[in-house]
C-alpha positions in Angstrom: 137.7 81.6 177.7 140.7 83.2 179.8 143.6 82.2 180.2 144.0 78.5 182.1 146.8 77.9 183.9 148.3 74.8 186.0 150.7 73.9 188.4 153.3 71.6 187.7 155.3 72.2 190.7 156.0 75.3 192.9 158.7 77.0 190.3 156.4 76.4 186.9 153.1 77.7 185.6 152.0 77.0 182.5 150.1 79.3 180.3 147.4 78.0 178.1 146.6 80.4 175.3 142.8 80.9 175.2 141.1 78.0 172.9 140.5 80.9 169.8 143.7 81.5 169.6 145.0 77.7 170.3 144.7 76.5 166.7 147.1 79.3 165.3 149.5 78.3 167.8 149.8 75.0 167.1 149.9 75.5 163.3 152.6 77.5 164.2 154.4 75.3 165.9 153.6 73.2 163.1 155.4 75.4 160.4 158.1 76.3 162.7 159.2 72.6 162.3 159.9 73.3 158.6 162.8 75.7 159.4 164.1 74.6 162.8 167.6 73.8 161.0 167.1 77.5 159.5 169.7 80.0 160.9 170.0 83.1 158.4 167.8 85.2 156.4 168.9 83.8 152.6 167.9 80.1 153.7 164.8 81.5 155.2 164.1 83.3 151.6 164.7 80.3 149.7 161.9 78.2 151.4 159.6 81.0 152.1 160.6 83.8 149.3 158.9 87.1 150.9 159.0 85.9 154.9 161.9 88.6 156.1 160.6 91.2 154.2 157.0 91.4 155.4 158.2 90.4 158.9 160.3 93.6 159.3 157.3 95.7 157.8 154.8 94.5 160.5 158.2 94.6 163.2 159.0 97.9 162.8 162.6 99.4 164.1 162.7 99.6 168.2 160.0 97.0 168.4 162.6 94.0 169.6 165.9 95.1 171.2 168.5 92.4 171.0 171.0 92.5 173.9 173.4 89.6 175.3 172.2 87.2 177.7 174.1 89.0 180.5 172.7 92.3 178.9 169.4 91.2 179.1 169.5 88.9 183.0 171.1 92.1 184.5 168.3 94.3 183.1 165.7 95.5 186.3 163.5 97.2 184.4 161.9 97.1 180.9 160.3 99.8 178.6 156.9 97.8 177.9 155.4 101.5 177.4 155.1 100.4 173.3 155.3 97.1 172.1 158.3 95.9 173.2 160.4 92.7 172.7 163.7 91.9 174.5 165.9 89.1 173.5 169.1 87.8 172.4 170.2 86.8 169.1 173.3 84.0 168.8 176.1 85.1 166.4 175.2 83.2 163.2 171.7 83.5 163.4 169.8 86.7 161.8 167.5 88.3 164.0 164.4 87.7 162.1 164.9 84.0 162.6 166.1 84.6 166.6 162.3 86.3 167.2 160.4 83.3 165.2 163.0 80.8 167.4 162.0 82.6 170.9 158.1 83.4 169.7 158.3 79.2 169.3 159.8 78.3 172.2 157.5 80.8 174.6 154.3 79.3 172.9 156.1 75.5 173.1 157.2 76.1 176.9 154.1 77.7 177.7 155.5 80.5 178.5 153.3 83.0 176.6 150.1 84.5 178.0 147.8 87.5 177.4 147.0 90.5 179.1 144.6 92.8 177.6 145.5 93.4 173.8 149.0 92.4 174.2 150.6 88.7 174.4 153.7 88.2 177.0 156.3 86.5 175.5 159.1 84.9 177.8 161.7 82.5 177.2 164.8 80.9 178.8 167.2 78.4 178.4 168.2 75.1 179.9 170.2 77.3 182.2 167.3 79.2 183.3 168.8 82.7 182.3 166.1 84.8 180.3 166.3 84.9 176.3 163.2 86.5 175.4 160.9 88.9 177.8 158.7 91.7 175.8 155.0 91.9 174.6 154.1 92.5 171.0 150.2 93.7 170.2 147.5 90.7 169.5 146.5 92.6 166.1 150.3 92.8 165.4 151.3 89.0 166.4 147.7 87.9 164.4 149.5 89.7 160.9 152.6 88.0 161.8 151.1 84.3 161.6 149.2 85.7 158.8 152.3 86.1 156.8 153.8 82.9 157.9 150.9 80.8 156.4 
């Protein structure tokens, strides 16, 4: 089933993922309550021992750029050519942790849809200034919530 989409009002569409992938989404939302409070890589580790470490394996260096928030809402254009994940990352926080925060929020917001093999991930603040905007590969996102449970 493709992608659904509805109207709330002129400025918001919300994706629905298709209903295969709908259950993984909302386990992961699920798990993603259990280290909401989480900020840096050691607290991660000590709930979930090996989470970092197989998460930067299946990320790969160059996959997610972190810029600032003005880095990333004066950008025009974005290198989507290979997998490809903008977003920002606050000062405390490790970066690990900052991609699960922003992958939560675009699935929670509905802001996350797919396009061929890829999903678009896209997030904002309260603000409205853009977070997160990238794609990462279905196979690779599938290993990711693999890892997670």
């Amino acid at each position: 089933m493709a992608s659904k989409k509805m109207n709330q009002n002129k400025d918001r569409t919300i994706h629905y993922p298709p209903e295969k992938d709908q259950k993984s989404f909302l386990k992961y939302l699920c798990w993603y309550s259990s280290i909401d409070d989480i900020t840096r890589n050691e607290d991660l580790k000590g709930v979930y021992k090996n989470i970092p470490k197989e998460l930067r394996k299946l990320l790969p260096n160059g996959s997610i750029k972190f810029l600032t928030k003005k880095e990333l809402n004066a950008k025009t254009s974005f290198d989507f050519s290979s997998d490809r994940l903008y977003c920002t990352c606050w000062n405390d926080c490790s970066q690990i942790i900052a991609f699960l925060r922003h992958l939560r929020n675009s699935i929670a917001h509905g802001k996350i849809e797919t396009v061929e093999k890829k999903w678009i991930i896209y997030d904002e603040n309260e603000k409205g200034e853009i977070t997160a905007k990238g794609e990462i590969h279905s196979l690779t996102l599938k290993s990711i919530l693999k890892v997670l449970f």
